[in-house]
C-alpha positions as a Python dict, from the first residue, in 0.01 Angstrom:
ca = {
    (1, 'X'): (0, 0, 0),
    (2, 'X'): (-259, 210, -202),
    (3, 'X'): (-312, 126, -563),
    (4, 'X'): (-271, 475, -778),
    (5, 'X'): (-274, 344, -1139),
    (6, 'X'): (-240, 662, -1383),
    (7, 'X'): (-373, 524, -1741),
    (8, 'X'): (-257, 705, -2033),
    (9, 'X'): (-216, 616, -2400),
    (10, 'X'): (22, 599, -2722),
    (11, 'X'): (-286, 825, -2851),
    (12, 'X'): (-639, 933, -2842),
    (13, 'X'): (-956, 729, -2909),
    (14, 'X'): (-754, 431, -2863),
    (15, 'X'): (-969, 242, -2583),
    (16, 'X'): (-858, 375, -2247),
    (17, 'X'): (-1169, 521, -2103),
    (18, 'X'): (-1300, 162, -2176),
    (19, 'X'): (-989, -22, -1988),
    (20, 'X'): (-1046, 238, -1744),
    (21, 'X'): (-1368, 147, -1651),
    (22, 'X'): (-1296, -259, -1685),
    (23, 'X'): (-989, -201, -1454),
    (24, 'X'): (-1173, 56, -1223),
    (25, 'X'): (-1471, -178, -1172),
    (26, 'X'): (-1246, -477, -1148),
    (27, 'X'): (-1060, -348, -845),
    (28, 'X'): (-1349, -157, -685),
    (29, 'X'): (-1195, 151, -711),
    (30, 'X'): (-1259, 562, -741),
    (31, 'X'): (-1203, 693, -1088),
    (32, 'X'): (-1060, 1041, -1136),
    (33, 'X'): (-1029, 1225, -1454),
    (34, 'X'): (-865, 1564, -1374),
    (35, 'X'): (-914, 1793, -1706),
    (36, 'X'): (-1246, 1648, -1923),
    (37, 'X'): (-1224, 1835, -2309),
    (38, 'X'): (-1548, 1804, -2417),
    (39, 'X'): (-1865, 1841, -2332),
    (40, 'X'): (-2128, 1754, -2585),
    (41, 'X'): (-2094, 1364, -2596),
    (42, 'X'): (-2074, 1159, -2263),
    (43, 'X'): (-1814, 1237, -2097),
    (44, 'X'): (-1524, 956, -1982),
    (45, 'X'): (-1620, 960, -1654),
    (46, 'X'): (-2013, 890, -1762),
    (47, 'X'): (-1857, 611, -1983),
    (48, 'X'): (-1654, 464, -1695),
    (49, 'X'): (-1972, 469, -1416),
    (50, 'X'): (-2199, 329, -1752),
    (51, 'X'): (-1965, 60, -1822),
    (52, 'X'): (-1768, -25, -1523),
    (53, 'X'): (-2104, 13, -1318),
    (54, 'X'): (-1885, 258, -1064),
    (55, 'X'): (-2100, 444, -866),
    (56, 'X'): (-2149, 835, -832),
    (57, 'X'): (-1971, 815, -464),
    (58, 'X'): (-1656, 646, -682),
    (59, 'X'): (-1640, 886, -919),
    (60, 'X'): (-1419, 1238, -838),
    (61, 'X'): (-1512, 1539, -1015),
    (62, 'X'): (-1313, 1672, -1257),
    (63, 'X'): (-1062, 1949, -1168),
    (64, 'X'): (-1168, 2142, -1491),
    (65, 'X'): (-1455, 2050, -1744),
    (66, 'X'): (-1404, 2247, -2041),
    (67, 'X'): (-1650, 2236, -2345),
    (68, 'X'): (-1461, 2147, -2687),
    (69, 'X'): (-1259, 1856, -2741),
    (70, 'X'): (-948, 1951, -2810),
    (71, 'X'): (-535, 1943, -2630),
    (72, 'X'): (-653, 2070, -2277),
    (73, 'X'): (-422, 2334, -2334),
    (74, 'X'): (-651, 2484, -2622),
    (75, 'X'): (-1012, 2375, -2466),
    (76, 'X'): (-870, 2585, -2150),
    (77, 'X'): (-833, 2900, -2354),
    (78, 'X'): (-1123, 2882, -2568),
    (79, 'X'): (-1305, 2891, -2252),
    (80, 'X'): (-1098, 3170, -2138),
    (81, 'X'): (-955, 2914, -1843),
    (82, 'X'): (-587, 2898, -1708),
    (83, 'X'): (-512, 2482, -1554),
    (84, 'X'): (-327, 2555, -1247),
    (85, 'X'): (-108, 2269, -1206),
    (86, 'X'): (-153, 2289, -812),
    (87, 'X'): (-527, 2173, -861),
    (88, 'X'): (-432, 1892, -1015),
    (89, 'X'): (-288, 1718, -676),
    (90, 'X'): (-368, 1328, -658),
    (91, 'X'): (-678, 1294, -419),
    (92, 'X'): (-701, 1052, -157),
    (93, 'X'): (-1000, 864, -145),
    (94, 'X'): (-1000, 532, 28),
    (95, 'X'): (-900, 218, -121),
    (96, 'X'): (-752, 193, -508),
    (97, 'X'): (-765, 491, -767),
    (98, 'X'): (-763, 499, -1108),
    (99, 'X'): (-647, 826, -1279),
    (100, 'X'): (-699, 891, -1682),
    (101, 'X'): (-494, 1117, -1857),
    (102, 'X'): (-619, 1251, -2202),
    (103, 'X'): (-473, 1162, -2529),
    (104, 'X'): (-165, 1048, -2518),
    (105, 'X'): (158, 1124, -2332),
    (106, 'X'): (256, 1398, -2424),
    (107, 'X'): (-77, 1614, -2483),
    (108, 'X'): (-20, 1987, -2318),
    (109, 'X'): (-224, 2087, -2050),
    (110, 'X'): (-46, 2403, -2041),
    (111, 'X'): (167, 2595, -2301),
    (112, 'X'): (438, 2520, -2024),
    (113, 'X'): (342, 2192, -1887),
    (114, 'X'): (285, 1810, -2060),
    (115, 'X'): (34, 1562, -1912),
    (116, 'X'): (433, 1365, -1864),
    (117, 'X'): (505, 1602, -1687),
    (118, 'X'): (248, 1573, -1431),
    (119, 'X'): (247, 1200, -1388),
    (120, 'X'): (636, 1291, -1328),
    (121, 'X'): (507, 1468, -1029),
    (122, 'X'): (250, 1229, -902),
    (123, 'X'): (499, 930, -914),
    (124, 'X'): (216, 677, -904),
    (125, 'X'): (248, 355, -1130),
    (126, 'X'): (142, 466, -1481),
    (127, 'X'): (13, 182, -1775),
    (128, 'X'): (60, 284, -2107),
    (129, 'X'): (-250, 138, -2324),
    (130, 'X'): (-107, 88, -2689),
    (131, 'X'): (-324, -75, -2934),
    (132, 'X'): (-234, -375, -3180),
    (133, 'X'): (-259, -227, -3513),
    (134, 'X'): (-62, -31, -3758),
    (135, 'X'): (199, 213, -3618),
    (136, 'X'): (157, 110, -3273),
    (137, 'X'): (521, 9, -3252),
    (138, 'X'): (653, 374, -3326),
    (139, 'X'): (403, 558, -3079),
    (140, 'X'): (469, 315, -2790),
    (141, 'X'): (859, 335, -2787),
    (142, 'X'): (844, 684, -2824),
    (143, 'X'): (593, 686, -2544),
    (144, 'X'): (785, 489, -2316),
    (145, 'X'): (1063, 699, -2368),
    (146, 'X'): (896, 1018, -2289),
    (147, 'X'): (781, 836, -1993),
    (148, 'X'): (1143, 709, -1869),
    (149, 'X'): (1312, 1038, -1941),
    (150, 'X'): (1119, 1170, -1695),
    (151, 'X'): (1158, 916, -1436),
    (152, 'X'): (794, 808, -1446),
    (153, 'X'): (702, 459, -1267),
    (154, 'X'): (591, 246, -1606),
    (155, 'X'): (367, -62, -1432),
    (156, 'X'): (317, -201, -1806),
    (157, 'X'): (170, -199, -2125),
    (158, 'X'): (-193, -268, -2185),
    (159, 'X'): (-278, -382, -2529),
    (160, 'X'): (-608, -347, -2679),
    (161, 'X'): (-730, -492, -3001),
    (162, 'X'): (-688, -748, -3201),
    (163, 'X'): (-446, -995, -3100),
    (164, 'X'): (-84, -882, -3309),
    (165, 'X'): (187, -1150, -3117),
    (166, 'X'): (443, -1028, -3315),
    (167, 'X'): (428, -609, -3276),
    (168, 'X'): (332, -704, -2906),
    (169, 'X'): (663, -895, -2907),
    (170, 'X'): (903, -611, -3043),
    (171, 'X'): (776, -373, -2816),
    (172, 'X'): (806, -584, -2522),
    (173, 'X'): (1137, -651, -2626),
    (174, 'X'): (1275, -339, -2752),
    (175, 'X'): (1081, -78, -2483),
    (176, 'X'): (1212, -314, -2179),
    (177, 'X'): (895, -311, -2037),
    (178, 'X'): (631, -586, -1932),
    (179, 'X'): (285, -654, -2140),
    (180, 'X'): (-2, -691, -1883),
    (181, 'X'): (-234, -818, -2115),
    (182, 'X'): (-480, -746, -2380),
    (183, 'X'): (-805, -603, -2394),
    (184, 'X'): (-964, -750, -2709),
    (185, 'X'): (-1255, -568, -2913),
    (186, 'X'): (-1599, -618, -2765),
    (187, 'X'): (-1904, -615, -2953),
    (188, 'X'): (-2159, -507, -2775),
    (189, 'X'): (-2004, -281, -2546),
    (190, 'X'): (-2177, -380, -2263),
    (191, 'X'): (-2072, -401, -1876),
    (192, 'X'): (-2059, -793, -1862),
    (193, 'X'): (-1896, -872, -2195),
    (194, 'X'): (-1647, -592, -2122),
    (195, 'X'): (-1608, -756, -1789),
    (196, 'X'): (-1593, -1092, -1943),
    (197, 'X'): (-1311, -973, -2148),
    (198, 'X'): (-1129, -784, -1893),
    (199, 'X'): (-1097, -1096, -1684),
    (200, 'X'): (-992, -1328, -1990),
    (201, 'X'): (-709, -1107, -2103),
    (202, 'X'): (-556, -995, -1742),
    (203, 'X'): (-478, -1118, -1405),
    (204, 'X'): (-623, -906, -1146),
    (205, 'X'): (-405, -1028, -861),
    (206, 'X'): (-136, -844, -1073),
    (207, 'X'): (-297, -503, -1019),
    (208, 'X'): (-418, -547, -651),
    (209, 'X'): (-21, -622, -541),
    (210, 'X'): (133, -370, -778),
    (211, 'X'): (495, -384, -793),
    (212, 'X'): (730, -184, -1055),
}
């Protein structure tokens, strides 16, 4: 069975690129990030092959790169770009793929379309990265339900931060969904403490067998 993991968050800046790269190295995978928004700073997918140590030949271009960081949907037509959904197929490179989605669920790509929308289509198993502090509880229920409503395959919840047992609890509870572990701050950011951390606070075999 091919592992397609689709990462997305309760919201952006939250730490995804970062499990994205921890997860992507961990499995050996490719790493695809269909629409980048920004251009200036590093990009995710330079912060995934710095971190995670991927190299270029696991990394798939970007469908669109567009220069300011902003919703996709805005970047697109500052640059005077329409996202044609059809681009945005899931490629098949061999072995395990990670996807990142930017922002959080429901960011628009289009004026039509959500990024929900799209992992609707792809139907690969999606993790929702929520972090541990104040108002994560909201954002991750509502997240989950965006996600459910549209029949998306949740594979968990990936917490990063510091370690909260009790909002972890509720929304374990309450969204019906299974934690996978957490990803707690690491300082330095650095491939090996990232990977050190990675391994403390999930169990691989759990992403290499997925199962819903």
């Amino acid at each position: 069975m091919t592992q397609r993991f689709v990462v997305t968050g309760t919201d952006t800046g939250i730490g995804k690129t970062v499990f994205s790269a921890a997860l992507t190295a961990a499995l050996g995978a490719h790493y695809w990030k269909p629409v980048q928004a920004g251009l200036d700073e590093e990009t995710d997918a330079e912060t995934v092959a710095r971190l995670g140590r991927v190299s270029p030949d696991r990394i798939v271009p970007e469908a669109y790169r567009l220069k300011t960081a902003v919703s996709p949907h805005q970047a697109a037509a500052l640059d005077g770009v329409t996202i044609d959904l059809g681009a945005l197929a899931l490629p098949t490179p061999p072995g395990p793929l990670i996807i990142e989605g930017a922002g959080g669920v429901l960011v628009p790509l289009t004026s039509e379309a959500l990024f929900a929308d799209v992992f609707a289509q792809w139907q690969a198993f999606t993790i929702l990265c929520a972090r541990t502090s104040l108002g994560t509880i909201n954002h991750t229920l509502m997240s989950v339900e965006a996600l459910r409503r549209r029949s998306v395959p949740i594979f968990g919840i990936a917490f990063l931060g510091e370690e909260n047992l009790e909002t972890q609890r509720i929304i374990i509870q309450m969204s019906g969904t299974r934690s996978l572990g957490r990803l707690a701050p690491t300082s330095p950011l650095t491939h090996d403490r990232l990977m050190t951390t990675f391994h403390r606070g999930f169990d691989v075999a759990m992403f290499r067998s997925p199962q819903s």
